[in-house]
NURO-479639 format. One line per 4 residues: number of its first residue (from 1); their letters; for each residue x, y, z of C-alpha. Coordinates in Angstrom, 3 decimals, padded with zeros to 6 digits. Example, Ala and Ser with C-alpha at 12.3 -4.5 7.8 and 13.67 -1.06 7.14 Angstrom:
2
1 = as = 012.300,-004.500,007.800; 013.670,-001.060,007.140
! end
This chain:
207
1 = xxxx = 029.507,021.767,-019.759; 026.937,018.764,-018.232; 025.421,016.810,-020.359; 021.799,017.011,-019.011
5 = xxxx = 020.406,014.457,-017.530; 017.963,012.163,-019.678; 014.588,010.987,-018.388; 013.947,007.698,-019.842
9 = xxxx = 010.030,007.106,-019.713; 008.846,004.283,-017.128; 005.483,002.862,-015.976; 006.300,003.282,-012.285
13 = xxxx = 003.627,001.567,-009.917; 003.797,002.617,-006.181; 002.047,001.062,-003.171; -000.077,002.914,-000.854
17 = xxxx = 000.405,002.039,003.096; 003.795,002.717,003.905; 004.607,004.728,001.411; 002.082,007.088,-000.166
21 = xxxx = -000.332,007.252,002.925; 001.437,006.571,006.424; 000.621,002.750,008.023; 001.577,002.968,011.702
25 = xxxx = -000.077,000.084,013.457; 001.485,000.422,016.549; -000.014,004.010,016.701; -003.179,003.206,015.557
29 = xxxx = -003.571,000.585,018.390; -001.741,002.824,021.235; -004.335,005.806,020.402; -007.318,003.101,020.958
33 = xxxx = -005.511,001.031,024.213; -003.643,002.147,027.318; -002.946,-000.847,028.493; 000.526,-002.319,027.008
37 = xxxx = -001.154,-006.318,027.509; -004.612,-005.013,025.528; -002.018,-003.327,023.103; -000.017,-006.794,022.495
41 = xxxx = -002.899,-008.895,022.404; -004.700,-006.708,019.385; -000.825,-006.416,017.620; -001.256,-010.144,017.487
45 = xxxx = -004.882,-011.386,017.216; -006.211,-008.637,015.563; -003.894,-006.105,013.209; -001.387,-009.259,013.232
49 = xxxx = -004.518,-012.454,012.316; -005.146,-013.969,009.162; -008.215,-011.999,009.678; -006.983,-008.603,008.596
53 = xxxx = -005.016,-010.283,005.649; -008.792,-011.531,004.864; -009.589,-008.128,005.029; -007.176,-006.916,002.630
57 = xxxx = -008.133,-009.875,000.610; -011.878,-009.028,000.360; -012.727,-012.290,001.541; -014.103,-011.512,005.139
61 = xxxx = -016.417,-008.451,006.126; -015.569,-005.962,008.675; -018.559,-007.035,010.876; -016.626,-010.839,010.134
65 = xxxx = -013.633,-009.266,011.439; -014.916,-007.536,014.031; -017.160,-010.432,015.357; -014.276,-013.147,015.499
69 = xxxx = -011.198,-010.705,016.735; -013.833,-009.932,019.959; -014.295,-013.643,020.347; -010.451,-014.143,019.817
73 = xxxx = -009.328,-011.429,022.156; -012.375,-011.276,024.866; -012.592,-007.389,024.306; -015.821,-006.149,023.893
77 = xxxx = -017.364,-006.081,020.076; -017.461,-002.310,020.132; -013.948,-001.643,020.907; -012.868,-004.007,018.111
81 = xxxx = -015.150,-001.527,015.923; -013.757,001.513,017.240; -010.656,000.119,016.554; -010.828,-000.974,013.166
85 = xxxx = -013.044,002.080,012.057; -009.924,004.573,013.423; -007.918,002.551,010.473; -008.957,004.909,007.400
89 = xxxx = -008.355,007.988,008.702; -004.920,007.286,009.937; -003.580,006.534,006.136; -002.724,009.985,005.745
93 = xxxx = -001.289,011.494,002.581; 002.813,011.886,002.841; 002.988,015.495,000.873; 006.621,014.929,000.147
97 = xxxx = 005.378,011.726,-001.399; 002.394,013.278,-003.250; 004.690,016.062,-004.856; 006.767,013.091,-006.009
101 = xxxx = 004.029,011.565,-008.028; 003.437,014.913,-009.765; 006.972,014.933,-010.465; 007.620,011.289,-011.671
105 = xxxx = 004.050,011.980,-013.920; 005.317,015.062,-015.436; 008.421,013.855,-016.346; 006.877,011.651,-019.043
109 = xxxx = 006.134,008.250,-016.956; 003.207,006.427,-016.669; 001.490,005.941,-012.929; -000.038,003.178,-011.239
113 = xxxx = -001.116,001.398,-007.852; -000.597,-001.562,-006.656; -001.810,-001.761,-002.883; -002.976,-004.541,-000.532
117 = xxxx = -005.992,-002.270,000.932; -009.302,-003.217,002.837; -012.400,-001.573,000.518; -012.916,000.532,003.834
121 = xxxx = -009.910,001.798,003.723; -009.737,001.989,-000.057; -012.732,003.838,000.203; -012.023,006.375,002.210
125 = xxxx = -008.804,007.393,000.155; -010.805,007.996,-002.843; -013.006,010.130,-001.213; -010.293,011.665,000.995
129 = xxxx = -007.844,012.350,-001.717; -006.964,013.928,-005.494; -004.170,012.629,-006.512; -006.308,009.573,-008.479
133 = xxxx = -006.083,010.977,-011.982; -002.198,010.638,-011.233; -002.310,006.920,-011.760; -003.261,004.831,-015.459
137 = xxxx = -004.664,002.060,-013.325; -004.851,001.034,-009.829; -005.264,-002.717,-008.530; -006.039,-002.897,-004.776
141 = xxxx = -005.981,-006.134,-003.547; -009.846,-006.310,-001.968; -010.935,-005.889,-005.555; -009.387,-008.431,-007.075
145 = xxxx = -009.408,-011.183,-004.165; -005.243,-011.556,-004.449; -002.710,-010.231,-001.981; 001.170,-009.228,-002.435
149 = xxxx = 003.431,-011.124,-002.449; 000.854,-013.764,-004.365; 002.057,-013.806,-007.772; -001.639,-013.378,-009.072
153 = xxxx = -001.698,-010.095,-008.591; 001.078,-008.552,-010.432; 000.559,-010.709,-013.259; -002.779,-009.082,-013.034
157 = xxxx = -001.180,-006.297,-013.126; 001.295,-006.230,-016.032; -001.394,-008.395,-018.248; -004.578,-005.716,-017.152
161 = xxxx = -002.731,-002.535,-018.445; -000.380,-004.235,-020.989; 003.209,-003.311,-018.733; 006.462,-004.891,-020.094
165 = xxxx = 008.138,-005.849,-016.771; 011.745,-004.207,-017.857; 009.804,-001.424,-018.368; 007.955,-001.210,-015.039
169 = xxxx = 009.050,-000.302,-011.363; 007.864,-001.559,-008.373; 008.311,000.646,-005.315; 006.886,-001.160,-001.491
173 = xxxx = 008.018,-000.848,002.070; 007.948,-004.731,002.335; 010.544,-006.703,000.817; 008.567,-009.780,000.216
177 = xxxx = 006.618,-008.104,-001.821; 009.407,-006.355,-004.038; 011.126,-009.613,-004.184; 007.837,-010.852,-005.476
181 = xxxx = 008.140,-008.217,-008.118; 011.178,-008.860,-009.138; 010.440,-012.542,-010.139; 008.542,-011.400,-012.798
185 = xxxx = 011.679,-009.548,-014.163; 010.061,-005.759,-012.321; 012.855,-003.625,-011.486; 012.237,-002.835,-007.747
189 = xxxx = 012.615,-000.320,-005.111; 012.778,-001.401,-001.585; 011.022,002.266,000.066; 012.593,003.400,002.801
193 = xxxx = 012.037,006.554,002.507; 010.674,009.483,000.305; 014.516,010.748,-000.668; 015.585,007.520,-000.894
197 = xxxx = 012.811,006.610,-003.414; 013.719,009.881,-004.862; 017.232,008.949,-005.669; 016.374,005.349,-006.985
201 = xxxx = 014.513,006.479,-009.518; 016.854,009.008,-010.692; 019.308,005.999,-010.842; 016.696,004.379,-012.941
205 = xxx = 016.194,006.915,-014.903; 012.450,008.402,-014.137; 013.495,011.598,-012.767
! end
């Protein structure tokens, strides 16, 4: 007879583009441009600037944004907006992912957030979405004027809601930012996909 298998309780923290919501630039900007050279030109001066890290930062405004990547890329001011405005709605909800949080919650771990996320963006999620009450604490990155992978913000993180980093996982589809995680001693989990995740934290232990 198995032995069953024994959930050892974790505070698992998940990030939100790229793995709870889908983040598909090249979509995004292919829905808003025909033309392959208008395409490669907002890639890299708009979605790809300093700007939209700003963004995520909470350090620049969308009409900031929106202003310099027209000046940057000569496309008209509106297109920029139309552009940047198509951004929220395309972060939409993985359900294979959102099942998973139910799952990981009800098997005795604690939830949280830890996203790099323009407040427009950020905004829109909370109104679009449920899952919320799912998480003990989220820290988005426009909120707190820190980006991953800057250290700041997951020793915000552990310090804000008390996390023991060998207790914690980090899941993130960029691996700067779990290596950033693991510094602090974070077990980590590289996303590459939702069964994948699945099976990582079973190896862990959380499922």
């Amino acid at each position: 007879m198995s032995l069953r298998h024994r959930v050892v309780p974790m505070n698992v923290v998940f990030d939100l583009g790229g793995v709870v919501v889908a983040w598909k630039p090249d979509d995004i900007v292919a829905r808003a441009f025909a033309d392959s050279d208008h395409r490669a030109l907002v890639k890299r001066e708009i979605l790809g600037h300093p700007d939209w890290l700003a963004l995520d930062r909470g350090t620049a405004s969308f009409d900031e944004v929106i202003a310099r990547g027209a000046r940057r890329t000569g496309l008209a001011e509106s297109a920029v907006r139309s552009l940047l405005e198509s951004v929220p709605s395309s972060l939409i909800a993985d359900p294979e992912m959102v099942d998973l949080l139910h799952r990981v919650k009800s098997a005795g771990n604690s939830l949280y957030c830890l996203s790099n996320m323009p407040t427009i963006s950020m905004e829109h999620l909370e109104r679009a979405y449920s899952f919320w009450h799912l998480f003990s604490g989220v820290v988005v990155s426009s909120r707190l004027g820190f980006c991953k992978p800057e250290p700041e913000i997951y020793a915000h993180l552990l310090d804000t809601h008390l996390l023991r980093p060998a207790d914690t996982v980090f899941i993130d589809d960029t691996f700067a930012n779990v290596e950033a995680a693991a510094r602090f001693g974070i077990q980590t989990i590289h996303f590459l996909s939702g069964r994948q995740c699945e099976i990582e934290l079973q190896r862990i232990g959380c499922l």
